[in-house]
Every structure is written in C-alpha cells, then in structure tokens.
Phi, psi and omega in degrees: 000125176241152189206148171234091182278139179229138185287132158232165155260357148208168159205186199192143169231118177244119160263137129072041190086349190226113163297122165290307196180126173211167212218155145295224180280132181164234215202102157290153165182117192264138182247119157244165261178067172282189187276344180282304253274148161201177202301012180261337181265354158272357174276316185305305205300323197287323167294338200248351170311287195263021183268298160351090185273069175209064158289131185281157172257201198281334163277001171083022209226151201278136181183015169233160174272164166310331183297301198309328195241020177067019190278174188256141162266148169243143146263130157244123160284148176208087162327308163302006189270322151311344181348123170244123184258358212263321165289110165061166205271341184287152147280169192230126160232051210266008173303296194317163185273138154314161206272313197295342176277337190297288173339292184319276178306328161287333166283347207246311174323280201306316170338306228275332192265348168268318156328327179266005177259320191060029161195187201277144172256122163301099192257170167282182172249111177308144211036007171270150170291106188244139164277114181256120167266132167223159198221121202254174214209092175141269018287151177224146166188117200247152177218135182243152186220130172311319178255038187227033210289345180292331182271325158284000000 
C-alpha cells in the first residue's frame, strides 16, 4: 500500500462536475492498493497517518498531528502510484490491486482514518475520472509505503 500525504489547507474532488467530497486544513492523501496489501498494512499505514506530526505548533515547528489539530482528511484512490516506468513509455500497472480488491482495502481505509479520527473522511469516487483542487500547506508531502516500513 503506498500513500501520498500533502499537508493542505483545503482541497476538494470533483466527478462529472459533482464534488464528492472536500476539506479544509487537514491531509489529501492518494492511496494505491497492490494485491499483497491486507488489513495490516491499513492498521500501520492509517496508525502512522494520523499520528504523523506535521502540523505546525505555536513556535511554528511541525510537532502537532492531523488528531491534535482537528484536522480533515480527503482519500483519493490512485491505481497509479504503482506505476512501472523501467520499459518503454507506456506504464505497467500490473503492481496494482485488481479494482474489487482494491474497492475493498480503500472503504476499510476510509473506515478505518474516520474511527481514528472520529468524524467522516471525505473521499473521492473509486475508479472514476476525478479533479482534484488542492491549496497545498508548506508545501509538506510525505510518501509512505507498507512495505518498506523501515525507512519510514
């Protein structure tokens, strides 16, 4: 499971012209989804998420979490965060989760980030062509991967 968190101060997702789901200050964050991933790697990622201290504190210095400051989350799915680039210009995203598994570990995500959160995480439309606006905060953007946990 790889995930690309950005500190914003709002963001917003629109299918077809129709906002899905949008946030004030708080955390876009795109999820992709290989076929190995399973509820262990949404207990780490999601614990290491809101946990994340990089929030500015009163001195300006990043030391408070998305909890502390009450902040809002967006999920966005992103099939492309697998990508493989090393043959020829097309990507291969044969990395990626089949879409039903994928669906599956991303509603168990968003679940999982609104209990740790206590209040609903604003999402995106799963497989769909979506516009995302973001008012990026730093900029901070961090990228976590389940299966690298040692470097993070």
């Amino acid at each position: 499971m790889r995930a690309v968190i950005q500190r914003v101060i709002e963001a917003s997702c629109k299918v077809d012209e129709e906002t899905t789901g949008s946030i004030n200050q708080g955390l876009l964050i795109f999820l992709g989804v290989q076929e190995e991933d399973t509820d262990e790697d949404i207990e780490w990622l999601s614990n290491k998420i809101v946990n994340l201290r990089i929030f500015s504190d009163d001195q300006g210095k990043m030391n408070k979490s998305i909890q502390e400051i009450r902040g809002e989350i967006l999920l966005i799915s992103q099939f492309t965060l697998f990508a493989l680039t090393k043959k020829g210009n097309r990507p291969s995203f044969i990395h990626a989760a089949k879409p039903q598994k994928a669906l599956l570990l991303y509603n168990k995500m968003s679940e999982r980030l609104s209990v740790l959160l206590n209040q609903p995480v604003a999402t995106g439309k799963f497989g769909a062509d979506m516009k995302i606006k973001a008012l990026n905060d730093g900029p901070v953007t961090i990228i976590m991967n389940t299966k690298d946990k040692d470097n993070f």
